[in-house]
N, C-alpha and C positions, 0 to 999 in steps of 0.2 A: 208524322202524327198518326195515330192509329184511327179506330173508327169513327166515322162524322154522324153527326144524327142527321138525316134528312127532313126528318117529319117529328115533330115535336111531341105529338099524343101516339100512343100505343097500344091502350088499350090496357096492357098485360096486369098492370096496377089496379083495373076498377076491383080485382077482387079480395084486395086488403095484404095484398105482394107486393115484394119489389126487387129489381135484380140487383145482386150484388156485379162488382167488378169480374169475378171469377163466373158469371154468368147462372152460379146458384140464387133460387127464388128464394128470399125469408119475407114473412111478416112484418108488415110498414111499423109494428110494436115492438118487433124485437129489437135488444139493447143495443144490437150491433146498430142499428139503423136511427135508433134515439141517440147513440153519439153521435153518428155522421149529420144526423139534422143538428145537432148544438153547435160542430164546429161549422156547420156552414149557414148557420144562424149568427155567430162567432165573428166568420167572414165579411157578412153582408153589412154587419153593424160598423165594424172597422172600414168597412167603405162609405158608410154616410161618414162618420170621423173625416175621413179624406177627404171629403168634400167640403170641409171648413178651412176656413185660416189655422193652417195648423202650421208651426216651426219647421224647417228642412231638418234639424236632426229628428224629430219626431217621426216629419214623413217617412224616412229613407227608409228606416227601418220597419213601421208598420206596411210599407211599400213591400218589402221582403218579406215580413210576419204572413202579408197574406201570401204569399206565392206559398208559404211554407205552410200556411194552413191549408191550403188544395192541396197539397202532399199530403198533409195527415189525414184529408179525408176519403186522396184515394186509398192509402195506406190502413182506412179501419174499412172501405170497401172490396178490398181482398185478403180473406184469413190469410194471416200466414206473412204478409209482406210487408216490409221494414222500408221507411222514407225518411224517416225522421229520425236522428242520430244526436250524439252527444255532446259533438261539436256545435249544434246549435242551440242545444240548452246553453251552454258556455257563451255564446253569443248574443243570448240573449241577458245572461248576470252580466255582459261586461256591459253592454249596455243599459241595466238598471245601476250599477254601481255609477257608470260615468254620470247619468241622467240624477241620480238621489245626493252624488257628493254637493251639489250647491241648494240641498233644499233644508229648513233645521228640522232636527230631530224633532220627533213627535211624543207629545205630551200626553195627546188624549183623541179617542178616536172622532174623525170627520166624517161627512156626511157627504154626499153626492151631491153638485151643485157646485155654483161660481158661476165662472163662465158656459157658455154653451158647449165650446170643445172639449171641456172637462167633466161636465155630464154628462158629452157623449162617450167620453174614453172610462168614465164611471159605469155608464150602461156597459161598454164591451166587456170591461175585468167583471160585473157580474153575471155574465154570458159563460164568461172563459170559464170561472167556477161551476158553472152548470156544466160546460162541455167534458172540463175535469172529471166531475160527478159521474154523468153518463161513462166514459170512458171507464172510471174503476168498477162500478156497473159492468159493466161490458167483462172485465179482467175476471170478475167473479163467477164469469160463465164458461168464459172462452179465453185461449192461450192470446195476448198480445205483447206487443212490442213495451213495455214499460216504460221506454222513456219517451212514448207521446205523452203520456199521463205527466209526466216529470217537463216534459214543456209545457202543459197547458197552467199546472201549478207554477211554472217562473212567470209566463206570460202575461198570468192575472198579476202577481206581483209588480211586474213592469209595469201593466197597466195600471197598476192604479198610483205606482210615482210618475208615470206619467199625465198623469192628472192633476196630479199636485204642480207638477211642472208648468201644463197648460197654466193652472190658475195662478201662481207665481206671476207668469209670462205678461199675463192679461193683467195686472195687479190687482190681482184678486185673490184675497190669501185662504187656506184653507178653512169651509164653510165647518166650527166643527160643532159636534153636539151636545147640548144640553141635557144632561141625563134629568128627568123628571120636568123638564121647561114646562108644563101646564097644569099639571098639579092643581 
């Protein structure tokens, strides 16, 4: 493993910097750095998730999503470096196709809510689309990897039949919306 932080504060940030991996300073605003805070905003949320009763084929995989998200975030902290590959986008469709074949087709769009673990897996997929966001952000500035943007787009996807999954699981069917309900 490469280097350990010893001492937690540094100092080098109070002046609105921050280091990248490649050991270049940018601005705690710049897009490079507003992605990396989405996906590990991303991260941290997928980890309350994992702290619920959540199904082993759920965990296994959000178990790996996150290691793969610490990839992608080292991967937007040094220009230039590639972690995330297209073999895992693929990995992640086989697992929304597996996870979506026993849910029914959808009529009309749902709302966040149900059960708890499905509002929390509701909060991550609306994280994942900001991380998304931030990232093409990012593309508009600076040369990247494309196919992080191309996982965090399947990701949210996953995430949110896995949602639907939870609430299934819990029987609790999908919460859906009422266009105009107060009228």
């Amino acid at each position: 493993m490469g280097h350990r932080l010893s001492k937690i504060y540094t100092r080098t940030g109070d002046d609105g910097t921050t280091g990248l991996g490649d050991g270049a300073r940018v601005k705690k605003t710049s897009p490079r750095v507003e992605a990396m805070g989405a996906v590990d905003e991303l991260n941290s949320v997928i980890g309350i998730l994992l702290t619920q009763d959540v199904p082993e084929d759920i965990q296994a995989p959000l178990t790996d999503i996150q290691h793969e998200l610490f990839d992608l975030g080292g991967e937007l902290s040094i220009p230039g470096r590639t972690a995330i590959t297209e073999a895992q986008v693929e990995r992640l469709e086989a697992t929304l196709d597996q996870l979506n074949a026993g849910l029914s087709p959808l009529k009309e769009f749902i709302l966040p809510g149900g059960s708890q673990t499905s509002a929390t897996c509701h909060l991550a997929r609306a994280i994942c689309r900001r991380a998304e966001r931030r990232t093409h952000a990012l593309s508009e500035v600076e040369k990247i990897n494309v196919v992080a943007a191309k996982y965090l787009n399947r990701l949210s996807d996953l995430l949110f039949v896995m949602a639907r999954v939870l609430n299934a699981r819990a029987g609790r069917g999908d919460v859906l919306w009422q266009p105009g309900k107060n009228r």
